[in-house]
N, CA, C and O of each residue as an XYZ file, in Angstrom:
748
protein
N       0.835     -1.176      0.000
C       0.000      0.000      0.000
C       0.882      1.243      0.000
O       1.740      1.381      0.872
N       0.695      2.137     -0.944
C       1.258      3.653     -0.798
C       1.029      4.385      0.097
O      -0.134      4.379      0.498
N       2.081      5.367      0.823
C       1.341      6.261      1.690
C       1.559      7.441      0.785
O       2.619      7.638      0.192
N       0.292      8.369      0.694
C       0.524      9.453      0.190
C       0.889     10.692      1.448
O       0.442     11.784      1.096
N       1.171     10.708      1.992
C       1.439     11.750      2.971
C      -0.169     12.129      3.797
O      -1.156     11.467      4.120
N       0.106     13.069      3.861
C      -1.003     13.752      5.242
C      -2.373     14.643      4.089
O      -3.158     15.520      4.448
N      -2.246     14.053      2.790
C      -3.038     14.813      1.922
C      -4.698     14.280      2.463
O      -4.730     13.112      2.850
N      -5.809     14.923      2.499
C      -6.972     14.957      2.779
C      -8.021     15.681      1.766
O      -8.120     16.886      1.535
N      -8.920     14.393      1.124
C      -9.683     15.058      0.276
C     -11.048     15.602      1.232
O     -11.654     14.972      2.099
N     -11.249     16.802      0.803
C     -12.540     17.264      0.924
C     -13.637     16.584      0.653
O     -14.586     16.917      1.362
N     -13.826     15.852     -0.023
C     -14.536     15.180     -0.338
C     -14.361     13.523     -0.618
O     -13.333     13.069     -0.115
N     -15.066     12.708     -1.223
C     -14.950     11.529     -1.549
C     -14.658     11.326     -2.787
O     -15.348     11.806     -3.686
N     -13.315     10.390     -3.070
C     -12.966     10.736     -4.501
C     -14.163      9.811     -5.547
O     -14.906      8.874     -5.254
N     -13.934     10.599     -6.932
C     -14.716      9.953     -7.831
C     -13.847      8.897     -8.312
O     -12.629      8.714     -8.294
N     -15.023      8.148     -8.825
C     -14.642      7.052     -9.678
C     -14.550      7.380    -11.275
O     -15.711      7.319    -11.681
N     -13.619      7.725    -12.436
C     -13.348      7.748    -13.859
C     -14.551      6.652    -14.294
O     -14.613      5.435    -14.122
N     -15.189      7.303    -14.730
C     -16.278      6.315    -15.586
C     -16.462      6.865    -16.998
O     -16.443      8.057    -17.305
N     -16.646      5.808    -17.825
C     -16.781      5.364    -19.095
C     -18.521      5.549    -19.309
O     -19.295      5.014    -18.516
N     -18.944      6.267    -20.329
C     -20.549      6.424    -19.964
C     -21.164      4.979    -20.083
O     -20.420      4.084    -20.484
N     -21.994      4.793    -19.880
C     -23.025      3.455    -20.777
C     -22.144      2.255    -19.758
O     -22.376      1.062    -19.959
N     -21.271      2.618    -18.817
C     -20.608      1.566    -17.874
C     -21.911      1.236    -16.821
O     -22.974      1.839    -16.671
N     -21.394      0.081    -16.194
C     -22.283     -0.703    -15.188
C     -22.007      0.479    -14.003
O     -22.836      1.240    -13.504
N     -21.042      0.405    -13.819
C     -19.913      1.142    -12.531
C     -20.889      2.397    -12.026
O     -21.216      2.609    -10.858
N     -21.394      3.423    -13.568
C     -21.536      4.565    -13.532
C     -23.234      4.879    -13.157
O     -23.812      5.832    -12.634
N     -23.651      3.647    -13.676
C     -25.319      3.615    -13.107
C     -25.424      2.833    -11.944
O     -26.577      2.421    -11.818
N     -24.649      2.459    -11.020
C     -24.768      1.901     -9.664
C     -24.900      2.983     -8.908
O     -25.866      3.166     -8.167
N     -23.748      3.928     -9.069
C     -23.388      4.811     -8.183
C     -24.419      6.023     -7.968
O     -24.962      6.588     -8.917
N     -24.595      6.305     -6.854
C     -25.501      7.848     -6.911
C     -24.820      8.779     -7.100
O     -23.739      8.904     -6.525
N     -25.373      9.808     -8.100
C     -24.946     10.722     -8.128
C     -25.857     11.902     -7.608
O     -27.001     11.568     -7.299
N     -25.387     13.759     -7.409
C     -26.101     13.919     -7.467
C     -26.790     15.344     -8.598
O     -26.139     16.094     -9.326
N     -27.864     15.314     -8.433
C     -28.677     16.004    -10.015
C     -28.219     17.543    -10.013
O     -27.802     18.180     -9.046
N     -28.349     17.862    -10.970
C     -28.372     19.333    -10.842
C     -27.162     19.750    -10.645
O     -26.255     18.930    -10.503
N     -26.943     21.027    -10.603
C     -25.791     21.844    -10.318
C     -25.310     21.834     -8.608
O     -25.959     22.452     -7.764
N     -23.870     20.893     -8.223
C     -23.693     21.040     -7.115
C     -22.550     21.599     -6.860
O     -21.863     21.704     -7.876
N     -22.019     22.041     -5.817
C     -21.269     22.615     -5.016
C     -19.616     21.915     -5.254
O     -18.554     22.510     -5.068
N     -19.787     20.604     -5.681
C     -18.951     19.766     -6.690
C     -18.265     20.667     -7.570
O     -17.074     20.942     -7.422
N     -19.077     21.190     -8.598
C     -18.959     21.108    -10.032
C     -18.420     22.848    -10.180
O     -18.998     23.739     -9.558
N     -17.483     23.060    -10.909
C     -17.037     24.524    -10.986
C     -17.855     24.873    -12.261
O     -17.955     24.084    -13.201
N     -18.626     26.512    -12.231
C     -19.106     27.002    -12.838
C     -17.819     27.565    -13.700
O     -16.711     27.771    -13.206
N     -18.161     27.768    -15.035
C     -17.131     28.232    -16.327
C     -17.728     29.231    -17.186
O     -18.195     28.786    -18.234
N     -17.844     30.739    -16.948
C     -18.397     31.522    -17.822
C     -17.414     31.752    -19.058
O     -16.307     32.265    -19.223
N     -18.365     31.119    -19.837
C     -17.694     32.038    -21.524
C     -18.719     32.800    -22.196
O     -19.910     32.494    -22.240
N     -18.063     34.023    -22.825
C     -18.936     34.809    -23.013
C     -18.253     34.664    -25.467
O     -17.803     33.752    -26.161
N     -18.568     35.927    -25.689
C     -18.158     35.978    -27.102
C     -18.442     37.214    -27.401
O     -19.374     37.679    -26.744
N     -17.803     38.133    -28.415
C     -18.568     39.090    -28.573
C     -18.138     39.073    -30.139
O     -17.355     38.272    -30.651
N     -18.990     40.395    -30.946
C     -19.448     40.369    -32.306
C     -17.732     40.232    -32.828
O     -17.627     39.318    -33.646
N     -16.525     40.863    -32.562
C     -15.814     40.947    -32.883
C     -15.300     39.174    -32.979
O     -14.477     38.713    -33.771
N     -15.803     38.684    -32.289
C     -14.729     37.144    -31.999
C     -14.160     37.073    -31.199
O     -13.573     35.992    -31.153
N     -13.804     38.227    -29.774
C     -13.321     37.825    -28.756
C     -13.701     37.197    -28.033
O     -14.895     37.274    -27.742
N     -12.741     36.156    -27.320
C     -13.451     34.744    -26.401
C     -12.750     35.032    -25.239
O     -11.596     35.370    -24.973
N     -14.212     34.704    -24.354
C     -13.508     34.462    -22.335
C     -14.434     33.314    -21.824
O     -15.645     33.175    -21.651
N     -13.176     32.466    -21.641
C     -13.425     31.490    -20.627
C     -13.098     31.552    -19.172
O     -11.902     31.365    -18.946
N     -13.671     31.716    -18.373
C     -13.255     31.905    -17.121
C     -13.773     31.228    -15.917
O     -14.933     31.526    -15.633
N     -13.176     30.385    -15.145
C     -14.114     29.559    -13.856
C     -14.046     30.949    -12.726
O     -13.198     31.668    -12.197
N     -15.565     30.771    -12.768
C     -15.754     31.947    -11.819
C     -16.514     31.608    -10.294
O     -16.642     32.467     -9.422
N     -16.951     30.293    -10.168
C     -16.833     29.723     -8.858
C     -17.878     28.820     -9.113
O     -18.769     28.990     -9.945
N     -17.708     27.643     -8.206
C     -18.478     26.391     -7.436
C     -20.108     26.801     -7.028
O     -20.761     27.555     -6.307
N     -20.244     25.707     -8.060
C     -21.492     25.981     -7.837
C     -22.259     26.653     -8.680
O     -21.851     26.874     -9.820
N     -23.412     27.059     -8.284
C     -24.453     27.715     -8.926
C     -23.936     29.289     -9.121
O     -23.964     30.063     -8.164
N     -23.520     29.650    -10.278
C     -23.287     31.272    -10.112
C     -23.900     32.008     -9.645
O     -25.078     31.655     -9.704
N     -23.705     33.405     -8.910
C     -24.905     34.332     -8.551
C     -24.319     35.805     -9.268
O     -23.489     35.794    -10.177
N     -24.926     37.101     -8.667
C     -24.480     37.894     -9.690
C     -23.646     38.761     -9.262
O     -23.404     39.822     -9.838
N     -22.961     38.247     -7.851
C     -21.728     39.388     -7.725
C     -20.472     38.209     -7.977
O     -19.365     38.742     -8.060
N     -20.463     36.660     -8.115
C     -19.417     36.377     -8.805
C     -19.091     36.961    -10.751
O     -18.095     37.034    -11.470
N     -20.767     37.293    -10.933
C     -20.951     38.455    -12.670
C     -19.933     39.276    -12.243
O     -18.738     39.198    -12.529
N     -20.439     39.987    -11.609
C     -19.762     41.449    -11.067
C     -18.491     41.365    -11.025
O     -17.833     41.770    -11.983
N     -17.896     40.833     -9.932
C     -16.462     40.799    -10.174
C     -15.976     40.276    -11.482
O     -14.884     40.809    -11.675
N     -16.282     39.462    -12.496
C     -15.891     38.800    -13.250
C     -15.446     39.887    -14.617
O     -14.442     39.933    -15.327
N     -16.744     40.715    -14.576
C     -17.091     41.500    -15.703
C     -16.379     42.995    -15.345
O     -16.294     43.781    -16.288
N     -15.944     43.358    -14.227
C     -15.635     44.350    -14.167
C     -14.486     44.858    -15.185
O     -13.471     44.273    -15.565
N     -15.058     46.332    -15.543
C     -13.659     46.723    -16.454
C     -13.692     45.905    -17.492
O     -12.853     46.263    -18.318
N     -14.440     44.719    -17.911
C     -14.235     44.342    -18.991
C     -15.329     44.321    -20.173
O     -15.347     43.494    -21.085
N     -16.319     45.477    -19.973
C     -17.573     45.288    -20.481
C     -17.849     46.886    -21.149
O     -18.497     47.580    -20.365
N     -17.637     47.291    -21.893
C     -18.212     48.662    -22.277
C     -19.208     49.200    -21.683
O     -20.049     48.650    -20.972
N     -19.082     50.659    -22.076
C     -20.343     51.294    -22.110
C     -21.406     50.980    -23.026
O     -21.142     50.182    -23.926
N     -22.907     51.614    -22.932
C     -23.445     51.472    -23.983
C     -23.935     49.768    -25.021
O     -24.693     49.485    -25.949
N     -22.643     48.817    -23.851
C     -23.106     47.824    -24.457
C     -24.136     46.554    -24.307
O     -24.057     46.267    -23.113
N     -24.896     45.815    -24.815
C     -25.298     44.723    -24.725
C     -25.569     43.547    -24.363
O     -25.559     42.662    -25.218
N     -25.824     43.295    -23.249
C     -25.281     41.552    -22.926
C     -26.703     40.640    -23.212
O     -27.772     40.669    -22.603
N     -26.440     40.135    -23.934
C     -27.379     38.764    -25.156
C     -27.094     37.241    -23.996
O     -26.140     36.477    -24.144
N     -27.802     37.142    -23.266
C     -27.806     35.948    -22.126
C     -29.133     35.029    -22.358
O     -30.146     35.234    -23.027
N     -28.711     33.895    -21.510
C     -29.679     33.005    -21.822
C     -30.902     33.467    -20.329
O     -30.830     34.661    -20.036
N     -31.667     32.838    -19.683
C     -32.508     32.570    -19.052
C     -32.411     33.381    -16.979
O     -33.150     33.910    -16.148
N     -30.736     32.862    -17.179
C     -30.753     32.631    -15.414
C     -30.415     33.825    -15.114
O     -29.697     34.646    -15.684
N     -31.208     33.850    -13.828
C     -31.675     35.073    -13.057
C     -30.806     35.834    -12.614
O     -30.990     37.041    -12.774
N     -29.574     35.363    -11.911
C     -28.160     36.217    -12.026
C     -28.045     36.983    -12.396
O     -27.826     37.925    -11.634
N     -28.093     37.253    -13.924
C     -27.806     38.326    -15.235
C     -28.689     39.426    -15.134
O     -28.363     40.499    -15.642
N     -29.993     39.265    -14.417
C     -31.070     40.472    -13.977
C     -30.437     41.349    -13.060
O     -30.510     42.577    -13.048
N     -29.910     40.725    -12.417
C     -29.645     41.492    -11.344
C     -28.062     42.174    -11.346
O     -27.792     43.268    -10.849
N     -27.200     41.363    -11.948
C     -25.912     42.419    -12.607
C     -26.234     43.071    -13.246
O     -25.802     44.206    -13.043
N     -27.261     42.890    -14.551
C     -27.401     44.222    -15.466
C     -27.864     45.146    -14.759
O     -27.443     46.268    -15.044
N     -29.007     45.023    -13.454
C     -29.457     46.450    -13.047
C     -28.257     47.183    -12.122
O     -28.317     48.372    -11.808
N     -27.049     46.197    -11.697
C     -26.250     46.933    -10.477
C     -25.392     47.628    -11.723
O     -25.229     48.833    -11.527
N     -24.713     47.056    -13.159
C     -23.973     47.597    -13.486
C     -24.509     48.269    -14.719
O     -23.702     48.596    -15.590
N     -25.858     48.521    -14.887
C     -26.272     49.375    -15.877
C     -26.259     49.044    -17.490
O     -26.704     49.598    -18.495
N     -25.580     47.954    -17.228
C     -25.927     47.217    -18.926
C     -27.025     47.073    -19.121
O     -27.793     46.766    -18.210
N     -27.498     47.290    -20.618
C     -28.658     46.738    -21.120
C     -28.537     45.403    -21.000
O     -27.435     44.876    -21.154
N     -29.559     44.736    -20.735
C     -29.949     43.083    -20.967
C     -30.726     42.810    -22.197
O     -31.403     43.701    -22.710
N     -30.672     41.854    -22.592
C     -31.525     40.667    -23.914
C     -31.384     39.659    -23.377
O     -30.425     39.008    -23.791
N     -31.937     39.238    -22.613
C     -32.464     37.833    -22.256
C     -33.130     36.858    -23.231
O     -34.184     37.185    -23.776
N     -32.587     35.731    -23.460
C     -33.326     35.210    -24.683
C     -34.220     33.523    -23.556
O     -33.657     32.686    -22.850
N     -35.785     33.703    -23.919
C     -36.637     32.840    -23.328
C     -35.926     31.364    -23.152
O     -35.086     31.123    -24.020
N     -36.129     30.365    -22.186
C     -36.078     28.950    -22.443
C     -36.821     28.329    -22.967
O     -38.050     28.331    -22.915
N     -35.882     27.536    -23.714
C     -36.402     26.742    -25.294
C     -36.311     27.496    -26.452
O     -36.435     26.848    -27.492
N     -36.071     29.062    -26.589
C     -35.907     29.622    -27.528
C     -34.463     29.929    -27.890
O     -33.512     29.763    -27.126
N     -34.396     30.377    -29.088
C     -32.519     30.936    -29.653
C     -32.557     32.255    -29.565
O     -31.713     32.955    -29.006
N     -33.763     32.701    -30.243
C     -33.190     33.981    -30.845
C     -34.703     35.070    -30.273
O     -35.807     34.588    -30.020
N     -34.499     35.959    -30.216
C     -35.957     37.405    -30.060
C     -34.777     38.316    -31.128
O     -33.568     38.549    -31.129
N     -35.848     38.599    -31.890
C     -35.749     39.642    -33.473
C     -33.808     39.179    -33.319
O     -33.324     38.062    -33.131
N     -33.001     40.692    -33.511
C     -31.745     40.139    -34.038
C     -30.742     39.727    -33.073
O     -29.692     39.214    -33.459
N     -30.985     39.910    -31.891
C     -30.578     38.763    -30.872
C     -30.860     37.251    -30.561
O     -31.942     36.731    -30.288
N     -29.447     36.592    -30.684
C     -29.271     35.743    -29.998
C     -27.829     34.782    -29.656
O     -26.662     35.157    -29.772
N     -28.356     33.373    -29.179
C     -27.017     32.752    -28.558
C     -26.708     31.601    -29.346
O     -26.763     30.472    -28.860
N     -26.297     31.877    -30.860
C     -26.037     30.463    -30.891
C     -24.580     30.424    -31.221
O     -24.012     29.360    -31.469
N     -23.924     31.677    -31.224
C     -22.665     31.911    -31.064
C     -22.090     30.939    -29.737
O     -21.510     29.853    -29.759
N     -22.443     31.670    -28.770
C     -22.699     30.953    -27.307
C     -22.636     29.278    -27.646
O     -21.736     28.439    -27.615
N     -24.138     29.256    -27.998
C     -24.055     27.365    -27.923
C     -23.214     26.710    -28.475
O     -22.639     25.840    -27.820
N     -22.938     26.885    -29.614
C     -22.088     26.191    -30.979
C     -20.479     26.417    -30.136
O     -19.731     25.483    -30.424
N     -20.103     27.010    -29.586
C     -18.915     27.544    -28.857
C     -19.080     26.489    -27.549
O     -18.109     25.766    -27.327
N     -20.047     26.387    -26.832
C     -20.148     25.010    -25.518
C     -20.164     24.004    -26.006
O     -19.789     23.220    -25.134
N     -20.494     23.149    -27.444
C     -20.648     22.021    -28.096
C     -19.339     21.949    -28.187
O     -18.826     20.944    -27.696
N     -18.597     22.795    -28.717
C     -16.973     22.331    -29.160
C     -16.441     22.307    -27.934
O     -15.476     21.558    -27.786
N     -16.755     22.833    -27.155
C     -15.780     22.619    -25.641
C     -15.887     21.459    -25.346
O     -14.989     20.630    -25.193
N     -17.614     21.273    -25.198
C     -17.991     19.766    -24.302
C     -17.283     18.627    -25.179
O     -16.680     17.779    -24.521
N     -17.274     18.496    -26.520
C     -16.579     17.768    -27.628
C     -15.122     17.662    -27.261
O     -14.601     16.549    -27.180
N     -14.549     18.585    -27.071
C     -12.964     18.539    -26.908
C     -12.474     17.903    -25.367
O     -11.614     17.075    -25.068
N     -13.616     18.843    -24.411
C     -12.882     18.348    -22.963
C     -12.908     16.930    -22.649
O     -12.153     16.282    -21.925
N     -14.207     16.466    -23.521
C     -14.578     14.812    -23.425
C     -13.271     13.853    -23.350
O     -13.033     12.981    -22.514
N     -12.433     14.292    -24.546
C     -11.591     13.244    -25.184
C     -10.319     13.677    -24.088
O      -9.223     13.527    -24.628
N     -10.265     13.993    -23.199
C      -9.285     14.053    -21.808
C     -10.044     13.330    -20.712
O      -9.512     13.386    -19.603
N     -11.206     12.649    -20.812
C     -11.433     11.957    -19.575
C     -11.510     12.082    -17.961
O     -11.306     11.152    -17.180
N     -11.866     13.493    -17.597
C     -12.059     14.381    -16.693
C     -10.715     14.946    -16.872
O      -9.761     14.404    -17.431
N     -10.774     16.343    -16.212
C      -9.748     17.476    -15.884
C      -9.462     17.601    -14.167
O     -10.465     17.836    -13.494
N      -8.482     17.493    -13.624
C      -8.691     18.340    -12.281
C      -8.890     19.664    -12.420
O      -8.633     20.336    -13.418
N      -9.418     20.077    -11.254
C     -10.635     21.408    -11.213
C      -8.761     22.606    -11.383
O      -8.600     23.660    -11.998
N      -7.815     21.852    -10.613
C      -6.774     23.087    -10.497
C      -6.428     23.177    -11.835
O      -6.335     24.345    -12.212
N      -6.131     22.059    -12.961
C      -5.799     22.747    -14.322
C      -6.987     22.492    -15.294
O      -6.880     21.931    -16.384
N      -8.392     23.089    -14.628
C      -9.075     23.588    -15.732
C      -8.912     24.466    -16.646
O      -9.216     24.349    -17.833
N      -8.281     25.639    -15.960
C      -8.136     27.063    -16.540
C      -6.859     27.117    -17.351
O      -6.559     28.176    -17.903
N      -6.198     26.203    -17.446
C      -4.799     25.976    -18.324
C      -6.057     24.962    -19.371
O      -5.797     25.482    -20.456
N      -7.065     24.021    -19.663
C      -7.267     23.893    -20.952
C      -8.479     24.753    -20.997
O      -9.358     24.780    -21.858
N      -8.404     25.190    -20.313
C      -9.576     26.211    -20.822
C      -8.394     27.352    -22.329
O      -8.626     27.552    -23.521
N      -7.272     27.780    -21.468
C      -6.944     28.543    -22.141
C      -6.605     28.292    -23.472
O      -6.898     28.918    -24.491
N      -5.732     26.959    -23.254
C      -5.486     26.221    -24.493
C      -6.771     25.764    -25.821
O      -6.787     25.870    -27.047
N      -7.485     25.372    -25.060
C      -9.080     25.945    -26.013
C      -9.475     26.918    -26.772
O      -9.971     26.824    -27.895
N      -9.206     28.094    -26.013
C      -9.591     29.495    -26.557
C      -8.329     29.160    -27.190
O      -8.583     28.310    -28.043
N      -7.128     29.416    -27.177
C      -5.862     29.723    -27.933
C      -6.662     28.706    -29.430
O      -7.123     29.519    -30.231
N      -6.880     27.283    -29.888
C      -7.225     26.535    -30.354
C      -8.325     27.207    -31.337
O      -8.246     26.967    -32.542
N      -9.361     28.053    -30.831
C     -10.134     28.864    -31.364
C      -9.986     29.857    -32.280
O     -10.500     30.216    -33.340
N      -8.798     30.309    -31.262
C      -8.277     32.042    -31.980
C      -7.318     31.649    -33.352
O      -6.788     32.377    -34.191
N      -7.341     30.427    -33.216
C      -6.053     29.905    -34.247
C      -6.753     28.973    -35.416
O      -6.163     28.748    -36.472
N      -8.177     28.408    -35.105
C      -8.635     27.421    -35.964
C      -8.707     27.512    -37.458
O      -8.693     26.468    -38.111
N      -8.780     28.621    -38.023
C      -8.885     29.004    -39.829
C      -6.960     28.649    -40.282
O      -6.654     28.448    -41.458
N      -6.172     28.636    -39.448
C      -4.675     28.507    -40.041
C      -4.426     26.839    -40.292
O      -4.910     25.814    -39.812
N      -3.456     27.133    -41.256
C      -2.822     25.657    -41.332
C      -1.733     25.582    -39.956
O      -1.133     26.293    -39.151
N      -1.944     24.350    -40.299
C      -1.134     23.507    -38.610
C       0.607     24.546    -38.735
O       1.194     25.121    -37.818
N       1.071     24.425    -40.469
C       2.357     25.283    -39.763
C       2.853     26.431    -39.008
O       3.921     26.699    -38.459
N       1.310     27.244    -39.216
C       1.078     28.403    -39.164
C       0.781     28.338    -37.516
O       1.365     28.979    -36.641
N      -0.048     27.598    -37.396
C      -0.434     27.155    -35.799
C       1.155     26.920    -34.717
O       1.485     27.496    -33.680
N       1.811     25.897    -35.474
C       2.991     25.693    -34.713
C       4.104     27.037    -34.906
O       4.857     27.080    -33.933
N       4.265     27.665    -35.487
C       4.473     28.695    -35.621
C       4.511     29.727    -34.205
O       5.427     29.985    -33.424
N       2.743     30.280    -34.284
C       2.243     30.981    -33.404
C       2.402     30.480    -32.277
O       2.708     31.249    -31.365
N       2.243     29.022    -31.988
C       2.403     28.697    -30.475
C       4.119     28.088    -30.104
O       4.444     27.341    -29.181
N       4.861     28.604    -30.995
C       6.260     28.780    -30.660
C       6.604     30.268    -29.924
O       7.080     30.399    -28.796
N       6.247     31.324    -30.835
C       6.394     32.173    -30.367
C       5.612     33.223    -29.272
O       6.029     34.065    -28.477
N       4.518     32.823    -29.578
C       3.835     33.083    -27.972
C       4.262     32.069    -26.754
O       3.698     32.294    -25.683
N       5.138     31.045    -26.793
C       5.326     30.194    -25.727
C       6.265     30.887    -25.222
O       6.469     30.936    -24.009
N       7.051     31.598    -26.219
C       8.748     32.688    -25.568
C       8.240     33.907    -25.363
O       9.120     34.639    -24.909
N       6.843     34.653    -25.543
C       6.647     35.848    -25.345
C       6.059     36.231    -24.201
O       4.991     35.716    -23.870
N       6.601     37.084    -23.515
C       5.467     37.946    -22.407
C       5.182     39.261    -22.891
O       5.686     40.025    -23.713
N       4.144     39.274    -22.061
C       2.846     40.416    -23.021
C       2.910     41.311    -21.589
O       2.931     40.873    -20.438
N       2.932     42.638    -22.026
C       2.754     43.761    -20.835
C       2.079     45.057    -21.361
O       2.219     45.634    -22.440
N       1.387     45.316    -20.396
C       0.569     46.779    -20.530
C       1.323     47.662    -20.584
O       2.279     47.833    -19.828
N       0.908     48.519    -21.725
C       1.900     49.967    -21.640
C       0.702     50.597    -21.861
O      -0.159     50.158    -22.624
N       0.592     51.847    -21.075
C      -0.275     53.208    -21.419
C       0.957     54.117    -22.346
O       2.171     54.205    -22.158
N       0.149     54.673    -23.310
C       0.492     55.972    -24.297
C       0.981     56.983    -23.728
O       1.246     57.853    -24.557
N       1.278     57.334    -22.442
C       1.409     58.431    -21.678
C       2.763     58.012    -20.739
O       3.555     58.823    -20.259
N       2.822     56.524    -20.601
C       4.173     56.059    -19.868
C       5.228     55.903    -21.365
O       6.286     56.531    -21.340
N       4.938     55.166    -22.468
C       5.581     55.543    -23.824
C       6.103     56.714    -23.653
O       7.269     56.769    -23.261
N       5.441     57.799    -23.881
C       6.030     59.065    -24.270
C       7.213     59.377    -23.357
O       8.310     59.635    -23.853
N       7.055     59.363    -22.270
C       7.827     59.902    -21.092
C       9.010     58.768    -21.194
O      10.045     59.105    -20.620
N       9.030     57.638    -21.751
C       9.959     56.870    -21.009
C      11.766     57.401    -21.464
O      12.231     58.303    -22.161
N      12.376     56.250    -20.606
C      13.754     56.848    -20.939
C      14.580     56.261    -22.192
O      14.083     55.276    -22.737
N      15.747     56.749    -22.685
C      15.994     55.944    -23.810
C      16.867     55.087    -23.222
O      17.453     55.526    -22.232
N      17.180     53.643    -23.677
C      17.770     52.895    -22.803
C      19.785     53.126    -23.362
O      20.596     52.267    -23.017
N      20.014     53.769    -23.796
C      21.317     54.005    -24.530
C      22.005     55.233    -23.872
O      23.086     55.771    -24.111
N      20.930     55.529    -22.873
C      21.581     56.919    -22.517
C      22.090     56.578    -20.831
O      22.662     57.446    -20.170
């Protein structure tokens, strides 16, 4: 027998199941959204920008919205959501317009989500073929996903390419106003 040290799960570990297994219909599970399961907001916007982000356990509410969205949401703009009640109540704290689109429906006049859906089909499709994730490196294939996205119209050389040189690059904020002022490095 192994000892793993003094490690302690929070919980009771799962069993890796295979769907349509014996194993997986013995066991109880339980329904619905639990306290288990990490919530994953992705959003999209007209341009093609993608955010995947685990924004907490459980059932979302609307100040994990809040923090999530802060600073990252225009003025003046739009948020095209599905059903849950959350989104009522961030749009009124942070003044976005809402479009709520009904359950069971896609679209009201030129809003809707199937940007959204067609974007969760390829996730659920991709994360499948890894056979669960631990919850700590969700957000590493989450990213690798989106990267996968932002890259999908290129040929593979072009792909290996890009993820050569973004693997050696770090990316930093500069404001237009620290530019101007800065020093020359020769002097």
């Amino acid at each position: 027998m192994k000892d793993y040290g003094s490690l302690i799960m929070p919980r009771e570990p799962h069993k890796r199941e295979v769907k349509g297994s014996r194993s997986s219909k013995d066991e109880k599970r339980k329904r619905g959204i639990s306290k288990e399961q990490v919530c994953v907001l992705c959003a999209i916007d007209r341009v093609g920008n993608i955010m995947t982000e685990l924004i907490c356990k459980g059932r979302m509410k609307h100040t994990d919205l809040e923090r999530l969205f802060t600073g990252r949401i225009e003025d003046e703009s739009i948020l095209c959501t599905d059903s849950h009640k959350s989104y009522i109540r961030f749009a009124q704290n942070t003044g976005v317009e809402l479009q709520q689109i009904k359950r069971g429906k896609h679209k009201e006049g030129i809003y809707h989500i199937q940007h959204i859906n067609a974007f969760h089909s390829k996730l659920k499709e991709w994360m499948y073929s890894f056979h669960s994730v631990a919850t700590k490196y969700l957000a590493n294939y989450m990213y690798w996903f989106k990267w996968l996205q932002f890259f999908n119209t290129e040929k593979d050389t072009v792909k290996n390419k890009h993820l050569l040189v973004q693997a050696h690059t770090s990316h930093s904020d500069t404001k237009l106003k620290d530019f101007k002022i800065r020093e020359a490095i020769y002097i």
